[in-house]
C-alpha positions in Angstrom: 15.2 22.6 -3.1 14.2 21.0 -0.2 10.4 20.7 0.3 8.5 20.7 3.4 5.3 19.7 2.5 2.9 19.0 -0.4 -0.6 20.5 -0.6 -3.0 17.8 -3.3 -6.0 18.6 -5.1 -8.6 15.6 -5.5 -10.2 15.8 -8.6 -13.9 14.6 -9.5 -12.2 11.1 -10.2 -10.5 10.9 -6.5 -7.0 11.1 -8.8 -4.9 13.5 -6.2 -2.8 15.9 -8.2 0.1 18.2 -6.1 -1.7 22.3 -6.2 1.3 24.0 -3.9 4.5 23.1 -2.3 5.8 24.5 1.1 9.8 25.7 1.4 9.4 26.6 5.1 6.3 28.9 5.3 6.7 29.6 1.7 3.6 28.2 -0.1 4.7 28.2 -3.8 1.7 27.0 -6.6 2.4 24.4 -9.1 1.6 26.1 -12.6 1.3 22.6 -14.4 1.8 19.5 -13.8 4.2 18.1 -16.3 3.7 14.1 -16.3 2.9 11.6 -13.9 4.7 8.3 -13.6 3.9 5.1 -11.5 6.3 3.2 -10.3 6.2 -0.2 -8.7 8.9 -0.7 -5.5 10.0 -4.2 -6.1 12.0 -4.8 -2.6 8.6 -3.3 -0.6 5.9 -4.1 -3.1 5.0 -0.5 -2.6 3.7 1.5 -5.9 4.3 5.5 -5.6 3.9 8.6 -8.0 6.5 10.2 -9.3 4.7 14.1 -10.3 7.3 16.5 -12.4 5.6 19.7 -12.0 6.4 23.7 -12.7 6.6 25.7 -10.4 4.8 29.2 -10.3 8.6 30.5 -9.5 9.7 28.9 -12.6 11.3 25.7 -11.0 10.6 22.3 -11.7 10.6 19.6 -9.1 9.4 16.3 -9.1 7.1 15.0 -6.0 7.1 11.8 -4.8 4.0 10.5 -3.6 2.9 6.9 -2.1 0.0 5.1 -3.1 -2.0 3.7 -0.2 
């Protein structure tokens, strides 16, 4: 599945969690999100957020996110 683009909800604590996913002009609404992991880049320094969420078609997907 090839996603296009990633629509994030900020919560009340500024924590932004992915709330739909684009395939094309497709919007498709993550159901849940299933766990979060952070991971630290070592060769850029960079940390990102790995999101494995479900899907409102049924699929999951994981998201990749950077932190800024």
């Amino acid at each position: 599945m090839e996603i296009d683009r990633v629509e994030y909800y900020s919560g009340y604590r500024g924590e932004e969690k992915p709330r739909a996913v684009y395939l094309g002009e497709e919007r498709i609404e993550v159901v849940k999100v299933i766990s979060v992991r952070r991971i630290l880049d070592r060769l850029s320094g960079q940390q990102k957020e790995v999101f494995e969420c479900l899907l409102a078609n049924g699929e999951t997907v994981k998201i990749e996110k950077e932190s800024e």
